[in-house]
FIVODO-361125 format. One record per residue (C-alpha): x, z, y; residue in three letters. Coordinates in steps of 0.5 Angstrom, whole numbers, padded with zeros to 4 digits, always signed. Example, Ala and Ser with C-alpha at 12.3 -4.5 7.8 and 13.67 -1.06 7.14 Angstrom:
FIVODO-361125
+0025+0016-0009Ala+0027+0014-0002Ser
This chain:
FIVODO-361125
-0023-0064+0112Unk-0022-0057+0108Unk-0024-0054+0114Unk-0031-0051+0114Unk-0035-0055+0118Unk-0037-0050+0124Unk-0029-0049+0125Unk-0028-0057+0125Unk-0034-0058+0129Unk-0031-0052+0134Unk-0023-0055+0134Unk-0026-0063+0136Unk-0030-0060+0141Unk-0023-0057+0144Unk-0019-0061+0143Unk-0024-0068+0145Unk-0025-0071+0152Unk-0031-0069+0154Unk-0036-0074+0158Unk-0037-0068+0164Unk-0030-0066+0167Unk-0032-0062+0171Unk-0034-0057+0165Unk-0026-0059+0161Unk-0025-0055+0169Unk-0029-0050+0168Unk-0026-0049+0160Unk-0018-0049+0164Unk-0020-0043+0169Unk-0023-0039+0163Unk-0016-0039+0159Unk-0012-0039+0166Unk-0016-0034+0168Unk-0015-0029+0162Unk-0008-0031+0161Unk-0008-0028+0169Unk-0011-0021+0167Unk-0007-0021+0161Unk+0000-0022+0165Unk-0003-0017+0171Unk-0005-0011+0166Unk+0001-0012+0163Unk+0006-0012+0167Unk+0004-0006+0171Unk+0002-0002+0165Unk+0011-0002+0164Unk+0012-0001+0171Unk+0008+0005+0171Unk+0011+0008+0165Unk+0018+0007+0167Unk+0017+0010+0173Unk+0014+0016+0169Unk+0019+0015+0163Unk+0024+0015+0170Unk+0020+0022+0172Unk+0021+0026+0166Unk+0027+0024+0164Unk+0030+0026+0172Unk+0026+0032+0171Unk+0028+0034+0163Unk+0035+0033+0164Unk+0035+0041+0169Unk+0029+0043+0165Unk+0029+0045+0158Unk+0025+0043+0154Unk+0022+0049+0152Unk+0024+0057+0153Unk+0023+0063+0149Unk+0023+0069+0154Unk+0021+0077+0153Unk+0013+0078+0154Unk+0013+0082+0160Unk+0020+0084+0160Unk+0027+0082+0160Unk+0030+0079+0153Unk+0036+0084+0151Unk+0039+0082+0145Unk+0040+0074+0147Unk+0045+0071+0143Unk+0042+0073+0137Unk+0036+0068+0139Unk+0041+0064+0141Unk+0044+0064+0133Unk+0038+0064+0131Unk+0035+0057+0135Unk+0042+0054+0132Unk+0040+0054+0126Unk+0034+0049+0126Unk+0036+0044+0125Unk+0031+0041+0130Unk+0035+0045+0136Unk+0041+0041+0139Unk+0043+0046+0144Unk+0041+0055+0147Unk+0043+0058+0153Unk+0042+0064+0156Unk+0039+0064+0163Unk+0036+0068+0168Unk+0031+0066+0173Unk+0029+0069+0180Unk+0025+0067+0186Unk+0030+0068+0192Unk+0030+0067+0200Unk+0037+0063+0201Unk+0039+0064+0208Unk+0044+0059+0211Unk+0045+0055+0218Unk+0038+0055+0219Unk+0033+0057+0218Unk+0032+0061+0211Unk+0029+0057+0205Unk+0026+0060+0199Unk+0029+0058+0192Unk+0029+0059+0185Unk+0037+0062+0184Unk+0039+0061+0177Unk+0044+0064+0172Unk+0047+0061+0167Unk+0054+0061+0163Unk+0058+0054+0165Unk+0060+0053+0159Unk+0053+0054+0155Unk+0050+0051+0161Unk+0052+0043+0158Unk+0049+0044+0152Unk+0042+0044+0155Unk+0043+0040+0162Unk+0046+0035+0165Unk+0048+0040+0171Unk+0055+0038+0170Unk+0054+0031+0171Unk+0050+0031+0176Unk+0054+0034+0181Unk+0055+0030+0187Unk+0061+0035+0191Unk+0065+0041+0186Unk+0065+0042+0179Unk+0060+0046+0174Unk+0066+0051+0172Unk+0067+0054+0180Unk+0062+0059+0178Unk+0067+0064+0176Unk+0065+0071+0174Unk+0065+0076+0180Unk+0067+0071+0184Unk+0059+0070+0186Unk+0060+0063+0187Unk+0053+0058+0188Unk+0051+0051+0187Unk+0045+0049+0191Unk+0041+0042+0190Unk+0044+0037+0196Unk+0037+0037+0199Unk+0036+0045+0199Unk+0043+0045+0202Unk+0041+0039+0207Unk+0036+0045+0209Unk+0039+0051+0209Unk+0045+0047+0213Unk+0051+0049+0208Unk+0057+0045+0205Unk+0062+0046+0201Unk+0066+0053+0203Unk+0060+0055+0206Unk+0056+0061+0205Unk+0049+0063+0204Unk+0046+0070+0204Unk+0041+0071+0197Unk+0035+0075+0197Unk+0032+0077+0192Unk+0024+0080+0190Unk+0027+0085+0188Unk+0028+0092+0192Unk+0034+0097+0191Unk+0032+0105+0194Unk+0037+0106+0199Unk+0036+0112+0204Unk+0033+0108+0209Unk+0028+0106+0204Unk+0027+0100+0199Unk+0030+0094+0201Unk+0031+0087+0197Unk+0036+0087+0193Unk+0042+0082+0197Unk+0048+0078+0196Unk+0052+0073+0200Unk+0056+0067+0196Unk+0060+0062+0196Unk+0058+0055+0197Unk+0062+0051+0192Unk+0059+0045+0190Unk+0052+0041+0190Unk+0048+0036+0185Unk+0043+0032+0186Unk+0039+0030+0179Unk+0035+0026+0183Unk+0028+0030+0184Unk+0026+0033+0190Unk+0023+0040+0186Unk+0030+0040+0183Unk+0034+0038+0188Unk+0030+0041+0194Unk+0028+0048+0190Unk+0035+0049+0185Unk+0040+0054+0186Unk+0045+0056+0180Unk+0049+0061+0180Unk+0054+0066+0174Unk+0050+0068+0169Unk+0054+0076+0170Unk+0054+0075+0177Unk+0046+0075+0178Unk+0046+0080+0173Unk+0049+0084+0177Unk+0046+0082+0183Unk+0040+0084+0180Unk+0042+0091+0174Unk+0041+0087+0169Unk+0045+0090+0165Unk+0046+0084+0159Unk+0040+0082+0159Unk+0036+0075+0161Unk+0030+0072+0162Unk+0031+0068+0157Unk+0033+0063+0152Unk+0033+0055+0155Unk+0032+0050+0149Unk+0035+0043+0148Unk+0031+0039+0143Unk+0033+0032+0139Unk+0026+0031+0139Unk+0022+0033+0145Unk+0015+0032+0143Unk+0017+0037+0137Unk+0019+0043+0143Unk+0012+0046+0143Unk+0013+0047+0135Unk+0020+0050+0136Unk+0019+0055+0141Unk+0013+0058+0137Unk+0019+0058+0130Unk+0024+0061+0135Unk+0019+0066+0138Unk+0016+0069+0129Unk+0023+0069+0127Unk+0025+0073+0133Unk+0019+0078+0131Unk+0021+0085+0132Unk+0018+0084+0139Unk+0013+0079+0142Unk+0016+0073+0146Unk+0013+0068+0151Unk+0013+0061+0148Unk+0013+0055+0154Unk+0015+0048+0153Unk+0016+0043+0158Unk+0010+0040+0158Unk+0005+0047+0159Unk+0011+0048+0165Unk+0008+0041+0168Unk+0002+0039+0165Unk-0001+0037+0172Unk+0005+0033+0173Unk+0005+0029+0167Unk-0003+0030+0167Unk-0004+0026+0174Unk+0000+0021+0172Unk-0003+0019+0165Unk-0010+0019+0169Unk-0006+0014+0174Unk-0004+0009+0169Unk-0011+0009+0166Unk-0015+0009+0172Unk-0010+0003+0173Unk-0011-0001+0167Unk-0019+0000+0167Unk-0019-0003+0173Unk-0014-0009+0172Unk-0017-0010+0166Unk-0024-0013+0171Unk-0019-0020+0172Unk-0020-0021+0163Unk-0027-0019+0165Unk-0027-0025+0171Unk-0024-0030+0166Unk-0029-0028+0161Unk-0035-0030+0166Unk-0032-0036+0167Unk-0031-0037+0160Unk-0039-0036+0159Unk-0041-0041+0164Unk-0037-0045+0161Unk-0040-0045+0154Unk-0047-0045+0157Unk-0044-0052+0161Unk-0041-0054+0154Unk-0048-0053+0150Unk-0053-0056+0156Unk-0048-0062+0155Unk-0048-0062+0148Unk-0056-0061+0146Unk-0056-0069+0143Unk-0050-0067+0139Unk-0054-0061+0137Unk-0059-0064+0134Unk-0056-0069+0131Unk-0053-0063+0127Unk-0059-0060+0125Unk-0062-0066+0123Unk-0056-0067+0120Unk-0057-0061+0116Unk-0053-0055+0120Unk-0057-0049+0121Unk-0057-0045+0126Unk-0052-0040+0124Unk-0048-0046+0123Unk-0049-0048+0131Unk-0048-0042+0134Unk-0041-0041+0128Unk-0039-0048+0132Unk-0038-0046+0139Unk-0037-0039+0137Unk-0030-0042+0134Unk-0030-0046+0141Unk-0030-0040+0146Unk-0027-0035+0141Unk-0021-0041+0141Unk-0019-0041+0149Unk-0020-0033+0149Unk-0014-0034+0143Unk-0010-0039+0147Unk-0011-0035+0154Unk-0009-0028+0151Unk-0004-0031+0148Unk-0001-0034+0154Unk-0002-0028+0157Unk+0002-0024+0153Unk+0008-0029+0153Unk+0007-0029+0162Unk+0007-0022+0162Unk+0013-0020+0157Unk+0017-0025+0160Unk+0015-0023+0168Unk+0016-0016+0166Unk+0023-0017+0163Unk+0025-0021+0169Unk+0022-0016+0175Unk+0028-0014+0177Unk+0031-0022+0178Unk+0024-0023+0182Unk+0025-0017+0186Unk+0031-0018+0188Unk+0030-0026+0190Unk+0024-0023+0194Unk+0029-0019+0198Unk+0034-0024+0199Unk+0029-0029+0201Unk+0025-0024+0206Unk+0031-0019+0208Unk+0027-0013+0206Unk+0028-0008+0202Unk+0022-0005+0197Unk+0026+0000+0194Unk+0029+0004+0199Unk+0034+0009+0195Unk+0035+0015+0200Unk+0025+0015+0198Unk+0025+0013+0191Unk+0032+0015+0188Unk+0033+0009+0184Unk+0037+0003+0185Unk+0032-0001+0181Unk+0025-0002+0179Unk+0025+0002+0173Unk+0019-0002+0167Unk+0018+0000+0160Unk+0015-0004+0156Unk+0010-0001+0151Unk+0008-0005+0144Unk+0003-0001+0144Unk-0001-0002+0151Unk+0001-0010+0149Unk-0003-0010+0143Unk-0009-0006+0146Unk-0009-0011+0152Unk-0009-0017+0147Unk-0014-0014+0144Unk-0018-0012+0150Unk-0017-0020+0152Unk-0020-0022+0145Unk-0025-0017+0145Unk-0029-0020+0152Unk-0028-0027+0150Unk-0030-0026+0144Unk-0037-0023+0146Unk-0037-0028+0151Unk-0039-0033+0147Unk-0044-0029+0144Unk-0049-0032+0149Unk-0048-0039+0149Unk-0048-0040+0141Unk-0054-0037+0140Unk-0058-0041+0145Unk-0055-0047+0142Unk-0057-0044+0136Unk-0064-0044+0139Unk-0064-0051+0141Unk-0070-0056+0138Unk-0068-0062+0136Unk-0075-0066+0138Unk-0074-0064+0144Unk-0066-0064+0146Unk-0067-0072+0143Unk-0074-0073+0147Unk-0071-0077+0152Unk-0065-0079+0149Unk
């Protein structure tokens, strides 16, 4: 009784047992139907983010998250950028490195691969290499030993183990009395890893930092500082810091998100693409709701007219079946919400029942390289799911109030 009327009349529609059945049917299948596209968007939307929070994370965990190197040459003096980066307190860790494009030649046929430098014990400062090796340890590679660590798919390739060799030619050319020739090396195979990540575990060799060195003429130089961030988001701002408090030559500046822009591009056009379509199963439950507004007030002309006879303006009327159909798009969004953060929460226990009972695997662990189904959920994509699912209801039930707004009372009680 303190409601206004519009809102009173709205909720004893909703809850009233109407004449016409079959229109209290098509009101359930509106808020199914919107509950149904809430849970399918959801639900989705965290399992795409936990495969690309899986990819970044698997990527990031070799990748710094950002470099300054030397523009258009070698970085002489290295540890004082590293002294340097230390001392934002942004930095977690620095490391030296050097990178160059090589042909590795094994027991088949050779496979070309970025041969990396590193100091072992810097090298956990800014990677996870040293967990992840699957055969060996980090600390093998000994300076002057010329040892190498391969990615245990590269190593598959080359058709090397640990105790094997592999001849390392790089791109650049040493003058001989023959001519110029690369540059060439053999090492030693003494350990393999495996991040997780084809272009890791396919592309990667890692190798001392003094014996590319070497290998190359490089004196103590490197090609640059590799970065580890307390906040990766921040890597872009740092590495420029880095590279203006280094100002006695320029510097090249790069972060992990330039480096795989097209990557993580592709992948956030995939996750929206998704949700625009997904979102199409809202948008056929708010149909639904439209045609079951329309049913309601075709069915409700007498009770309108009394209304207006009454006194209720047409404001009035279209207020009341406003406040109806904006309620079941309430009461299907939110149910939605509850299916979908429920079923996200037990993916894992679903796909695990749908293996045992079918015998299947859907997650092969030698394809995908994870044992689960990886899903993040996102406050932020439910809330603008929520809203997206309010919103179409909402607007659904734009037409059929103002045609109940336009109904004449003479004539909705003509013949009744």
């Amino acid at each position: 009784m303190f409601k206004p009327i519009p809102v009173a009349i709205g909720l004893r529609y909703l809850r009233a047992k109407r004449r016409n059945g079959f229109i209290s049917f098509i009101s359930l299948a509106s808020i199914l139907g919107i509950a149904l596209g809430v849970a399918v968007l959801i639900t989705p939307l965290a399992v795409m983010s936990g495969f690309q929070r899986e990819i970044r994370d698997r990527l990031l965990s070799m990748t710094a998250h950002a470099t300054v190197s030397g523009a258009g040459e070698n970085l002489h003096d290295w540890r004082h950028a590293v002294a340097v980066a230390m001392k934002d307190p942004r930095v977690a860790g620095a490391a030296p490195y050097i990178d160059v494009q090589s042909l590795l030649g094994g027991n088949r046929d050779p496979q070309g691969a970025m041969v990396r430098g590193v100091l072992p014990s810097e090298e956990p400062k800014v990677s996870v290499l040293a967990d992840k090796m699957k055969q060996g340890r980090l600390d093998s590679l000994q300076a002057g030993e010329f040892n190498i660590l391969l990615g245990q798919e590269l190593a598959l390739w080359l058709g090397v183990g640990v105790g094997d060799s592999v001849n390392v030619t790089t791109g650049n050319f040493q003058g001989t009395p023959l001519g110029a020739v690369p540059r060439a090396k053999r090492f030693k195979v003494t350990g393999l890893f495996g991040v997780g990540h084809n272009d890791i575990d396919r592309n990667l060799a890692v190798v001392h930092l003094s014996d590319l060195q070497r290998l190359l003429r490089m004196g103590d130089d490197v090609t640059g500082v590799r970065l580890k961030l307390h906040d990766m988001d921040q890597a872009w701002d740092v590495a420029r810091d880095l590279a203006l408090a280094l100002h006695d030559r320029p510097y090249q500046v790069s972060d992990w998100t330039r480096e795989n822009a097209n990557l993580y591009q592709s992948l956030k056009m995939e996750k929206t693409v998704m949700g625009i379509l997904l979102s199409l199963i809202i948008a056929m439950g708010a149909f639904n709701l439209v045609s079951s507004q329309v049913m309601l007030v075709t069915d409700k002309q007498a009770d309108i007219a009394i209304l207006r006879t009454l006194g209720l303006s047409p404001r009035g009327v279209m207020q009341v079946f406003m406040v109806q159909g904006s309620l079941i798009g309430i009461i299907g969004t939110a149910l939605g919400v509850v299916g979908g953060v429920l079923l996200t929460l037990n993916l894992e226990r679903i796909l695990g029942l749908i293996e045992a009972l079918f015998n299947v695997t859907l997650l092969p662990s030698d394809v995908y390289y994870i044992t689960g189904l990886p899903y993040e959920l996102e406050a932020s994509d439910v809330v603008m799911i929520a809203c997206v699912a309010l919103a179409m209801s909402f607007l659904a039930t734009l037409y059929p109030a103002w045609r109940a707004a336009r109904t004449q009372p003479a004539e909705a009680l003509r013949y009744e």
